[in-house]
C-alpha positions in Angstrom: 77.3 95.5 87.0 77.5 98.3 84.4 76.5 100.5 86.3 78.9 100.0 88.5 81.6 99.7 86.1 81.0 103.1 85.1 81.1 105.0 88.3 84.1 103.2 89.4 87.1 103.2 87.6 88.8 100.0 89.3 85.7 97.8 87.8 85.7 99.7 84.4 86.3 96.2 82.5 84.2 94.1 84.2 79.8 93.1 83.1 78.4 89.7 83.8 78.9 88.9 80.3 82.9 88.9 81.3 82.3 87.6 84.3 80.1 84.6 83.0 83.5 83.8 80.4 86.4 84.2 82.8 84.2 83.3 86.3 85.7 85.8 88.5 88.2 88.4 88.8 90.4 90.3 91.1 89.8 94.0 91.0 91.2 96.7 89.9 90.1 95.4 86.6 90.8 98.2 84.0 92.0 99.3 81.0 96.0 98.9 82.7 94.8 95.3 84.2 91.7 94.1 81.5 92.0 90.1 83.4 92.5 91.7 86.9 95.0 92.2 89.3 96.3 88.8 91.1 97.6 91.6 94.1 95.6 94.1 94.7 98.3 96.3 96.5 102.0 96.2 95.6 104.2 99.1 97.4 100.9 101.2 98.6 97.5 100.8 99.2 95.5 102.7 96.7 93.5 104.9 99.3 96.3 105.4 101.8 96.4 103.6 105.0 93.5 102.6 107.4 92.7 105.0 109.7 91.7 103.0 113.2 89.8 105.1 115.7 89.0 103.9 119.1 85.4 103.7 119.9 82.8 103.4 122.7 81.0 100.0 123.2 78.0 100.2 121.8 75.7 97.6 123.1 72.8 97.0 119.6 70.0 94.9 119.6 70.7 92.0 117.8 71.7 88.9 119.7 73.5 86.1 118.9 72.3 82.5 118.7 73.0 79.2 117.3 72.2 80.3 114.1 74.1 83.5 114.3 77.0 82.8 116.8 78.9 86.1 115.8 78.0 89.5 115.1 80.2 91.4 112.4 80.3 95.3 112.3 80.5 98.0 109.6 82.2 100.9 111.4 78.8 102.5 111.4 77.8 104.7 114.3 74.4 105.8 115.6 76.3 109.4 116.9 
């Protein structure tokens, strides 16, 4: 978690010690929010808008079953 608190400025507050006190916190958690943010985006997102691209079908390999029902997707592409 520090680590990751120093490369990314939205968690720049927040270690497991923190989190063990307060539990859990919504990011950006920062010097301008040190408990969190309870809306993460009022008036603009931070990055812009998504950007949605239409895409071939892909079949992969995985398959679902019982256990699995549903198969989730990153975005990623094998092109």
């Amino acid at each position: 978690m520090d680590e990751i608190a120093e490369l990314t400025p939205t968690f720049s507050n927040v270690s497991f010690k923190f989190l063990d006190e307060v539990g859990s916190v919504q990011w950006p958690c920062n010097e301008s929010a040190p408990m969190g943010t309870p809306i993460m985006h009022i008036d603009h997102f931070v990055r812009g808008k998504g950007l949605f691209i239409e895409t071939d079908y892909e079949p992969t390999e995985e398959k679902t079953n019982r256990k699995f029902p549903m198969l989730l997707t990153t975005g990623r592409s094998t092109k």
